[in-house]
C-alpha positions in Angstrom: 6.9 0.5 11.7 9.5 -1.4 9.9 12.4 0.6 7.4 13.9 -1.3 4.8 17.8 -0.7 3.4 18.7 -2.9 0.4 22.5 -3.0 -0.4 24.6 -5.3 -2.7 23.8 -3.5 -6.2 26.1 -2.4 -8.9 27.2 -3.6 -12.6 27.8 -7.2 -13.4 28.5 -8.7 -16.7 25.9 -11.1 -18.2 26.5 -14.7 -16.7 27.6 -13.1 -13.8 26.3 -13.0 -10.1 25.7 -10.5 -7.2 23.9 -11.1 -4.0 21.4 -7.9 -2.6 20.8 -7.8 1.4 17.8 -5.7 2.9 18.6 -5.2 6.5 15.1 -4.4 8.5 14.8 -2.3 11.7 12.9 -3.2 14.7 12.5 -6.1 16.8 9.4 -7.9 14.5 11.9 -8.6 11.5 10.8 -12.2 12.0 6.9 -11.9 11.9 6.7 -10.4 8.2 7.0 -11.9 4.8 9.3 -10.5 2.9 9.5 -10.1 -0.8 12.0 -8.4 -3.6 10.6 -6.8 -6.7 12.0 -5.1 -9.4 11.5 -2.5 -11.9 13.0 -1.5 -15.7 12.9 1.6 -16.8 10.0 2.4 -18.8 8.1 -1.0 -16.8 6.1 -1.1 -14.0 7.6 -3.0 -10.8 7.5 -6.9 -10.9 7.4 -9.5 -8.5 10.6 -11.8 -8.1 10.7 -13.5 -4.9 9.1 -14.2 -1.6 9.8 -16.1 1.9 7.8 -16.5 4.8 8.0 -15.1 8.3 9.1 -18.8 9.1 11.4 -19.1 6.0 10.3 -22.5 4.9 8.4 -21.1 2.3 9.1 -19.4 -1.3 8.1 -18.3 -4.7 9.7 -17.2 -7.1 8.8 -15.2 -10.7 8.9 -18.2 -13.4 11.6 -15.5 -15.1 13.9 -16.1 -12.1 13.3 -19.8 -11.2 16.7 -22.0 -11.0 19.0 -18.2 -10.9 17.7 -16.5 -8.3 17.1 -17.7 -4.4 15.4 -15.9 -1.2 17.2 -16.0 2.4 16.8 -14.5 5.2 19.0 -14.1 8.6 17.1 -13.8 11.7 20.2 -12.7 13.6 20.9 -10.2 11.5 17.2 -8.9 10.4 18.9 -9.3 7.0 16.9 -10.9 4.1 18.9 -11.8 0.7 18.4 -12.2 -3.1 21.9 -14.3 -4.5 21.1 -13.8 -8.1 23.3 -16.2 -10.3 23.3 -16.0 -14.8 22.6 -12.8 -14.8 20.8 -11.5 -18.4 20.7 -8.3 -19.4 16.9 -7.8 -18.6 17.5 -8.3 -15.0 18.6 -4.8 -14.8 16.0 -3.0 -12.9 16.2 -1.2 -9.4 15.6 -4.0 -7.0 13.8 -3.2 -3.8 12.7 -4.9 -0.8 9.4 -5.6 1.0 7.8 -6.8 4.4 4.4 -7.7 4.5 1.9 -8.8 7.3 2.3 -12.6 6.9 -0.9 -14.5 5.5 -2.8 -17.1 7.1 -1.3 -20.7 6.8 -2.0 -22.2 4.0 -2.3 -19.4 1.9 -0.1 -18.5 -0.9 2.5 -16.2 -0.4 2.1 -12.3 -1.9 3.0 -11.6 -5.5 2.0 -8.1 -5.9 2.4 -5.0 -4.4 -0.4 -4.6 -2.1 0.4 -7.6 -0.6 3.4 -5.4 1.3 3.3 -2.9 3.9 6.4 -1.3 3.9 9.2 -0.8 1.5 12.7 0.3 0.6 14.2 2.9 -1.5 15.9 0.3 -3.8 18.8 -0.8 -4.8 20.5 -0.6 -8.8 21.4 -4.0 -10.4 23.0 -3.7 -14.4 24.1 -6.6 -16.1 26.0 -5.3 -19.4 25.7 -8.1 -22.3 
């Protein structure tokens, strides 16, 4: 069983940058991919990033590529979204995701069912 707590939320103005943390429980942090989606109201949740249980791999949405990057902390259990030009359809709740790592080679999971356990999300506006 692993919980999830995203943090690092709030309101930014457009062009502007905010970094979201999701600190995981347990001792098996390190064996899971972990991934960040997002969802707009009235839209259904979206894929924006992944890294690997190893962290030398990622993928990101096309909408995010060159603003957005995936980290994560091993020390801390603590993987992180730095999200730079910010638009106004970034807002969305952003939440976080560990998932049972693929085999290597494979790519890693865009969609939902590729995760096993999630967090309760975490607000992110970006006024214009």
């Amino acid at each position: 069983q692993v919980q999830l707590l995203e943090s690092g939320g709030g309101l930014v103005q457009a062009g502007g940058s905010l970094r979201l943390s999701c600190t995981a429980s347990g001792r098996t942090f390190s064996r899971y991919t972990m991934g960040w989606f997002r969802q707009a109201p009235g839209k259904e949740r979206e894929f924006v990033a992944a890294i690997s249980s190893s962290g030398g791999r990622t993928t990101y949405a096309d909408s995010v590529k060159g603003r957005i990057t995936i980290s994560r902390e091993y020390a801390k259990n603590t993987v992180y979204l730095q999200m730079n030009s910010l638009k106004p359809e970034d807002t969305a709740v952003y939440s976080c995701a560990a998932g049972t790592e693929r085999p290597f080679g494979a790519t890693l999971a865009m969609t939902e069912n590729g995760y096993d356990y999630w967090g309760q999300g975490t607000q992110v506006t970006v006024s214009s």
